[in-house]
C-alpha positions in Angstrom: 14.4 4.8 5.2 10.8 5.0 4.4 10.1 7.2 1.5 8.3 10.5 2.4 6.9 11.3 -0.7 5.0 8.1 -1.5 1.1 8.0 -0.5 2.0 5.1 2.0 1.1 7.2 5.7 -1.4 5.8 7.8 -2.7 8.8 10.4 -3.5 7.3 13.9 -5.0 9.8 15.6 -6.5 10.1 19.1 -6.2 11.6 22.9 -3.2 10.3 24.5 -3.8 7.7 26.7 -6.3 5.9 24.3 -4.0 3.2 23.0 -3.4 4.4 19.9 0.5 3.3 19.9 -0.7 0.0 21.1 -3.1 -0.9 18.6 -0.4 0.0 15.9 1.4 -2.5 17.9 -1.0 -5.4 17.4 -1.5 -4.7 14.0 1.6 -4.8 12.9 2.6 -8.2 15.1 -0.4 -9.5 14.5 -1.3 -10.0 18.5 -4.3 -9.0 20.7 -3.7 -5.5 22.5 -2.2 -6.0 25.4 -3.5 -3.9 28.2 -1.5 -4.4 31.1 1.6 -3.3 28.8 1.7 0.7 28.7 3.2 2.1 25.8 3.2 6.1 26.2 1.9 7.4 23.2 1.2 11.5 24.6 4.2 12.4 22.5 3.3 14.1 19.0 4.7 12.5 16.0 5.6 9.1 16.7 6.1 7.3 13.5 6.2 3.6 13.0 7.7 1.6 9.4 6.0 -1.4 8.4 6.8 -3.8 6.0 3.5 -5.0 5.1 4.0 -8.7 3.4 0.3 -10.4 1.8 0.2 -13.6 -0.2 -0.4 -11.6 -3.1 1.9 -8.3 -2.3 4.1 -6.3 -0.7 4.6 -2.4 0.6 6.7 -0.3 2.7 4.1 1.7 4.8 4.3 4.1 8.3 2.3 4.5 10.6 1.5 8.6 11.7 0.5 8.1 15.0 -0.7 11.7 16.4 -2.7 13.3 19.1 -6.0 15.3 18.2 -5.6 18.7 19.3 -8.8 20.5 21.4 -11.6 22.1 19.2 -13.2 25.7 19.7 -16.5 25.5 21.6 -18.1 26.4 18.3 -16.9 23.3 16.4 -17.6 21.0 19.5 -21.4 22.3 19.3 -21.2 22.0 15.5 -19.7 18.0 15.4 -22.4 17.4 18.3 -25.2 18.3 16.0 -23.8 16.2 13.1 -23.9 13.3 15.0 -27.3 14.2 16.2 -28.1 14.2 12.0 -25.7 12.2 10.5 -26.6 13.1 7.1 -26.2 16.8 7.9 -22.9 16.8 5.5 -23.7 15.8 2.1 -20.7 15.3 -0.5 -22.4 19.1 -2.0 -22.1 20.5 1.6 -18.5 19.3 2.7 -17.0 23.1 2.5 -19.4 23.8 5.3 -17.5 21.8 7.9 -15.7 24.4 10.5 -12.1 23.7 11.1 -9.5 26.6 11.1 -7.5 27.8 8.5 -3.9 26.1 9.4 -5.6 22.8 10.1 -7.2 22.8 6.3 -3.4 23.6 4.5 -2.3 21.2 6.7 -5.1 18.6 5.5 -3.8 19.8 1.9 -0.5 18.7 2.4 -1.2 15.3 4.1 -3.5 14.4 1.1 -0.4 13.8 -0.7 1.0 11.1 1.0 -1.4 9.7 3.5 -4.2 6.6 2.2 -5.9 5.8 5.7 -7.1 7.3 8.8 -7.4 5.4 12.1 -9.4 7.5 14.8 -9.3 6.2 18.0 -11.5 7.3 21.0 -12.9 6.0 24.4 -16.9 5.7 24.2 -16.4 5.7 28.3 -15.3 9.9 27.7 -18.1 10.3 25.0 -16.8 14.1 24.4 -13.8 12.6 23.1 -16.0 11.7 19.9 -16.3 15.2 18.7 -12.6 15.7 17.9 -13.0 13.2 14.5 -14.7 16.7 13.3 -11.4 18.0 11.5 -10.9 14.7 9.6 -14.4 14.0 8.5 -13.6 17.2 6.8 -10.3 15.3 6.0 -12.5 12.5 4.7 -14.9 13.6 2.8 -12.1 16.4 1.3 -9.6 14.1 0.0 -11.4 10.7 -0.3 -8.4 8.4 1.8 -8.8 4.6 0.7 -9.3 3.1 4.6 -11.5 5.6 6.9 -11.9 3.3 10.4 -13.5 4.7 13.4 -12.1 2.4 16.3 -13.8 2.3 19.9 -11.2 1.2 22.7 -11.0 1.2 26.4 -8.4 3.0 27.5 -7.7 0.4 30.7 -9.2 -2.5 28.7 -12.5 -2.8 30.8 -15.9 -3.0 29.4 -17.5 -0.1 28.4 -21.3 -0.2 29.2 -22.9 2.9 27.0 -24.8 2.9 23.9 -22.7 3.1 20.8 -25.7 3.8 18.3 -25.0 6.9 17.5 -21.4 6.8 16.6 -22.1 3.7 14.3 -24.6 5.5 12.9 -22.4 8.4 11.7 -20.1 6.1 10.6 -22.0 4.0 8.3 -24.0 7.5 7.0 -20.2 9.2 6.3 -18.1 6.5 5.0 -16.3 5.8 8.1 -16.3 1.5 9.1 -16.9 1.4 12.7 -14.9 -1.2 14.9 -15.8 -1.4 18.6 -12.9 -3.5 20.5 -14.7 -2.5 23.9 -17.1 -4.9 22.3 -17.0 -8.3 24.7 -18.8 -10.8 22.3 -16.7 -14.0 21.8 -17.7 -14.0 18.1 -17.4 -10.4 17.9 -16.4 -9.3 14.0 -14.5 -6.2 15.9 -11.0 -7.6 16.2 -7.4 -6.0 15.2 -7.4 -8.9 12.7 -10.2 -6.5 11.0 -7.9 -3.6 11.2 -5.2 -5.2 9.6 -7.2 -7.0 6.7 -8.7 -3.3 6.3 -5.6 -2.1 5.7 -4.3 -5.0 3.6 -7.3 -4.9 1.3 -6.0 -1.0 0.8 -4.2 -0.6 -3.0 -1.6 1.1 -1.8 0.4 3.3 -4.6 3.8 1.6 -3.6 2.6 -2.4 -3.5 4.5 -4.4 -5.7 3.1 -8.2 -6.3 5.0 -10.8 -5.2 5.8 -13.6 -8.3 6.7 -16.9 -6.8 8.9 -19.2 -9.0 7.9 -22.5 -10.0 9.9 -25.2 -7.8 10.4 -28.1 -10.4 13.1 -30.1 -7.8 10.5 -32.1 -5.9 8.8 -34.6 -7.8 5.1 -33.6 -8.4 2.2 -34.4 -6.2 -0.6 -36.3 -7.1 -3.7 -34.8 -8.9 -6.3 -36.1 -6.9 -4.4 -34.9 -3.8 -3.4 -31.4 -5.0 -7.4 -30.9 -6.2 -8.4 -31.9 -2.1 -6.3 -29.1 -0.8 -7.6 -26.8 -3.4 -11.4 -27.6 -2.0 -9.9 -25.2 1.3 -11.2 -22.4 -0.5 -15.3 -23.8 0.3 -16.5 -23.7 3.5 -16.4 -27.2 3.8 -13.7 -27.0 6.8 -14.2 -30.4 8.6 -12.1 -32.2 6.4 -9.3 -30.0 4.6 -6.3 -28.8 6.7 -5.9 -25.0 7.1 -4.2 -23.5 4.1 -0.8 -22.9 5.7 -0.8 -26.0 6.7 0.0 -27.4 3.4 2.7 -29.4 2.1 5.4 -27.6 0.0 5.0 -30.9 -2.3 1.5 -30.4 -2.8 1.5 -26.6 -3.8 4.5 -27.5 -6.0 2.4 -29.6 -8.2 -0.2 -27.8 -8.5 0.9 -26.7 -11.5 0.0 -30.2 -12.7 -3.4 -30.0 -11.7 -4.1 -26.6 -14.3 -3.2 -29.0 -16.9 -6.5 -31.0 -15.8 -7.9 -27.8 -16.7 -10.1 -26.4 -19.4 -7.9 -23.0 -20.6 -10.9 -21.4 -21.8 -12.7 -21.7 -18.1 -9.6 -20.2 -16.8 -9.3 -17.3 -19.2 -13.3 -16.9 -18.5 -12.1 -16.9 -14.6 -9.4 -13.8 -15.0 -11.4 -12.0 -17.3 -14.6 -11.6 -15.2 -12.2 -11.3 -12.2 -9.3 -8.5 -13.4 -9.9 -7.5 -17.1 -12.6 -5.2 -19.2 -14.9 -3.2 -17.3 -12.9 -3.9 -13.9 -9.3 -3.3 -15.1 -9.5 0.2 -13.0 -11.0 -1.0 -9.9 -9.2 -1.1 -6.5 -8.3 -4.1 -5.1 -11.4 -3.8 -2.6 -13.3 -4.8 -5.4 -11.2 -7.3 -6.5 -11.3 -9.0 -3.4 -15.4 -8.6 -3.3 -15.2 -10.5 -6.7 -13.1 -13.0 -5.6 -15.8 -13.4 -2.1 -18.7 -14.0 -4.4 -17.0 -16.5 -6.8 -15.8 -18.3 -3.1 -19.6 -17.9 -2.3 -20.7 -19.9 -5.4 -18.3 -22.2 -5.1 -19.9 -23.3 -1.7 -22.9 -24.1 -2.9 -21.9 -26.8 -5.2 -21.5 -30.6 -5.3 -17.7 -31.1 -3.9 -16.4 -32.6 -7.5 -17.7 -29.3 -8.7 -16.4 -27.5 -6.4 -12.7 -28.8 -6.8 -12.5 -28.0 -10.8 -13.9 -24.8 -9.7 -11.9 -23.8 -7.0 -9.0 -24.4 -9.0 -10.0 -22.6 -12.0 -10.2 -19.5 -9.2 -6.6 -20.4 -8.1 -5.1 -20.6 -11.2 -7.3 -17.1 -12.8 -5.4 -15.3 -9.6 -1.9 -17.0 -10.5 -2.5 -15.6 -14.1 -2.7 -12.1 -12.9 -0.2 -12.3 -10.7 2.3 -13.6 -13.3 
């Protein structure tokens, strides 16, 4: 039974028929929304456990999946004129955004155990925009971790209307903006994004996972185990993708840190996890961890291996 206490909610929130229940679907099986599958979501209060399971951790989370409710003429006109002037609400100003009474004690008590907002709207009813008002009150009230803004069709067609303006109000109020209308092959809008948002989330109930040492098959060798590390470069036309590995090889790759200089690795961490960073979220761990895979691109590939595994080893550390 999922603990009700625990700052582990995710609110899903839209119009029924929008998908909403769907895309909580995909993003917990990891599959593209299926369209031609209805799943009736018009019901208030559907809630969905998920055992969310990363390389690096694990949490029990649920899903809040809830439909917005109409807003007074008055706060329609007012949300119309913010996203008219996105930077109408400054952090000084937030007590100026309207919402009534019940919906702000409400807000109060959700601040205590939910960490992310999902809004989901159609950009083909464009009036279906303006009920995000109550929880960009929500937002910039109780600072959640994950704030995403997700465009969807509600019969997975294209939708052919400008989108400026909502991106726009997203970037200027702390809200990422993912358009899955968006038809682009190479499109960075994806439920894979929605999920990696959420993953990237420090969550107040994640525990790391420790994996044992397995000492029962016989070591791999070094020169080997240092070509699977180069996977973390972008040099992708020769190594194999990651979980494509051996067991054998990532078993002896405890080996290879004996290759190692200690103090490079200790260097690694530090920068990585310890001194002025030991209070950061693990967004900015993961940044860190980005730019030091960055680097590690741009060097000569014998570099790049001792490197690599320095970074693999300096995220072991902290995880053990």
């Amino acid at each position: 039974m999922a603990d009700m206490t625990a700052k582990n909610k995710i609110l899903v929130l839209g119009r029924p028929k929008v998908n909403k229940a769907q895309i909580v679907n995909s993003i917990v099986s990891q599959t593209p929304i299926d369209y031609a599958t209805s799943i009736d979501d018009s019901e208030d209060g559907a809630k969905i456990a998920w055992s969310l399971r990363t390389r690096y951790y694990q949490a029990q989370l649920e899903f809040w999946v809830d439909n917005t409710e109409s807003l007074p003429s008055s706060q329609i006109e007012h949300m119309k004129e913010w996203l008219a002037n996105p930077d109408l609400h400054s952090e000084e100003e937030s007590s100026d955004i309207p919402v009534d009474p019940s919906i702000a004690q409400l807000q109060e008590h959700l601040s205590e155990v939910v960490d992310a907002v999902i809004f989901v709207f159609d950009p083909a009813d464009p009036s279906s925009f303006t009920d995000i008002l109550p929880w960009a009150r929500f937002a910039k009230f109780h600072i959640p971790g994950v704030l995403l803004c997700v465009a969807v069709s509600a019969d997975g067609k294209p939708v052919e209307v400008n989108k400026d303006e909502w991106f726009e109000w997203c970037v200027a109020n702390g809200w990422e903006w993912l358009d899955l209308t968006d038809t682009d092959p190479d499109t960075e809008y994806t439920v894979e994004r929605l999920r990696e948002a959420l993953e990237s989330n420090e969550w107040a109930n994640m525990e790391p996972i420790k994996k044992p040492l397995n000492h029962d098959n016989p070591p791999a060798a070094i020169p080997e185990v240092a070509e699977a590390s180069s996977i973390t470069t972008q040099d992708t036309t020769t190594a194999e993708p990651q979980e494509q590995k051996t067991k054998s090889e990532w078993d002896g790759f405890d080996d290879v840190a004996r290759t190692l200089d200690p103090a490079c690795v200790e260097a690694m961490h530090q920068a990585l996890f310890s001194g002025e960073h030991e209070n950061d979220d693990m967004a900015g761990v993961l940044a860190r961890i980005r730019s030091v895979r960055d680097e590690i691109s741009q060097m000569d590939q014998d570099k790049a291996r001792t490197r690599a595994a320095e970074l693999a080893m300096a995220v072991a550390k902290m995880l053990t």
